[in-house]
C-alpha positions, -999 to +999 in steps of 0.1 A: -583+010-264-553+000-285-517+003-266-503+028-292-535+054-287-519+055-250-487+066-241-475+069-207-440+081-198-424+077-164-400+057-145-406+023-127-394+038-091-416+070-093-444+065-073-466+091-085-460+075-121-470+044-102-499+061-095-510+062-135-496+030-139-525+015-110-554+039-124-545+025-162-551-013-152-581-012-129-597+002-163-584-023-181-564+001-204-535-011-230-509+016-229-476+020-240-448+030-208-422+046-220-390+044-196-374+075-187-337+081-176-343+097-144-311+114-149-315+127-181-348+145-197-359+134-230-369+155-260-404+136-257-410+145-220-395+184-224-425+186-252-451+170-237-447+187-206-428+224-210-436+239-178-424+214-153-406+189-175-410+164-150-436+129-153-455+112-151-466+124-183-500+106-201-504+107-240-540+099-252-547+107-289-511+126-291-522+152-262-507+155-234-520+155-196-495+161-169-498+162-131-503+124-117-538+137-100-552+150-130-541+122-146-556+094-133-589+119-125-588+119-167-585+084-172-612+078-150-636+102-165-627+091-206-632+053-198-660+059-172-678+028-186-645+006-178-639-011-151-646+004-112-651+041-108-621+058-089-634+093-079-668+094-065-701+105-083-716+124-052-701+160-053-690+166-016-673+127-013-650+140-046-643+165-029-630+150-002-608+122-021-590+151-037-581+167-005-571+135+012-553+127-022-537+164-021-527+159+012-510+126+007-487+142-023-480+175+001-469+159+030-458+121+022-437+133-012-416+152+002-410+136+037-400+102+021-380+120-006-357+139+023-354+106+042-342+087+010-320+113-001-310+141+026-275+133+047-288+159+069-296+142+102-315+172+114-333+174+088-342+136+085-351+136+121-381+163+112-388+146+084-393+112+101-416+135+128-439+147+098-443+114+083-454+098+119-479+129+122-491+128+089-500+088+087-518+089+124-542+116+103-544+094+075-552+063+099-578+087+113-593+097+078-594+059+067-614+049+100-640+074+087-638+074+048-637+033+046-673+028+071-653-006+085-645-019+055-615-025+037-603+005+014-610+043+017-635+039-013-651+011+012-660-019-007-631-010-036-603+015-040-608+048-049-580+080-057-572+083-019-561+047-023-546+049-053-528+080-040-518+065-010-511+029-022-483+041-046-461+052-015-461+015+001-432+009-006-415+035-006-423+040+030-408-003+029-379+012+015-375+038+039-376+014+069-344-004+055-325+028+051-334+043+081-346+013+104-379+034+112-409+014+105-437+042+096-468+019+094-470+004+127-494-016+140-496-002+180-498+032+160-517+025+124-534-008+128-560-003+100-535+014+077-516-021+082-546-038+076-552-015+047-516-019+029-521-053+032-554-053+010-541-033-013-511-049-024-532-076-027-554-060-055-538-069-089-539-037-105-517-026-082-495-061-073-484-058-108-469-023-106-456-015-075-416-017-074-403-035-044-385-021-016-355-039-020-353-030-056-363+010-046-330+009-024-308-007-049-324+020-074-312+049-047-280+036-044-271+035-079-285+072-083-265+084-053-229+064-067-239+083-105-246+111-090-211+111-069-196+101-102-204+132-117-191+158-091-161+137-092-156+142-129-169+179-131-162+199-096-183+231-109-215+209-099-212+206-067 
């Protein structure tokens, strides 16, 4: 598939663009990634996605798909022949890797967004409670999805991976800001063993921002941000 046929628009730091970004190359797809300005909307991205104007946002054929689920779930069902599969063919195990996928956006998302971004302490103390609970389940689900072996798809990765895998380092990023380490190996030892694998596979090596840089990224949002109150005092 030729790069300009696919068009996928999104930011480096977003992990659920990320997520696209990982499902493109273990199909081995050319595509086009067109940088957004988290801070400002493009005309492109308000078109191609009018109801929540947010990406990631994948253009195949000049048609739009939006949501970073159905997204990767459509790449791997147009370029099924192409590299590994990512959801599963048997019915009830699909099933399954969406909800464990769904779960990982409803409780991960918005946990590590609050303790990247909230000055509430009260409310990052939760927050930091929620992610704990959330990745002993998810250290509970990979013991039984993964049969002893090394990914949640077993013997490769699959969408709960994928799904999973694009928050690594944001939850790396989180340590440094808030000195909480959230995969732990008293309290997730496969999950360690797990992230480890991962990050290994080069579909995702190549994609996934580093902490460090995740932070700097923050930083520079927060001082903009800050900037812009300053200059305009109806915004706050």
């Amino acid at each position: 598939m030729a790069a300009e046929d696919v068009k996928l628009i999104g930011t480096w730091a977003n992990p659920l663009v990320v997520r696209a970004r990982i499902a493109l190359n273990l199909k081995g797809i050319e595509y086009e990634f067109l940088e957004e300005d988290p801070t400002k909307k493009s005309e492109l991205l308000l078109k191609s996605n009018p109801v929540y104007k947010r990406f990631p946002v994948l253009i195949h054929g000049g048609k739009p798909i939006c949501h970073s689920l159905f997204i990767v779930e459509y790449i791997d069902q147009v370029w099924s022949s192409s590299g590994i599969p990512i959801l599963p063919a048997d019915a009830y195990d699909r099933v399954i890797s969406l909800f464990w996928a769904n779960y990982i956006d409803e409780t991960l998302n918005s946990h590590i967004r609050e303790l990247m971004w909230n000055e509430d302490e009260k409310i990052k103390a939760e927050s930091k409670e929620k992610l704990f609970t959330a990745l002993l389940l998810l250290e509970e689900a990979f013991v039984k999805c993964s049969k002893g072996k090394s990914f949640f798809g077993g013997d490769t990765i699959n969408l709960v991976d994928i799904s999973l895998g694009s928050y690594i380092n944001c939850l790396k990023a989180v340590k440094i800001i808030t000195g909480k380490n959230f995969l732990d190996k008293t309290k997730t030892p496969r999950l360690v063993e797990w992230a480890e694998c991962f990050c290994s596979v080069e579909a995702a090596k190549k994609v996934l921002p580093e902490a460090e840089k995740l932070v700097e990224f923050r930083t520079f949002l927060k001082a903009k941000a800050a900037s812009r109150a300053a200059a305009d005092p109806s915004s706050k």
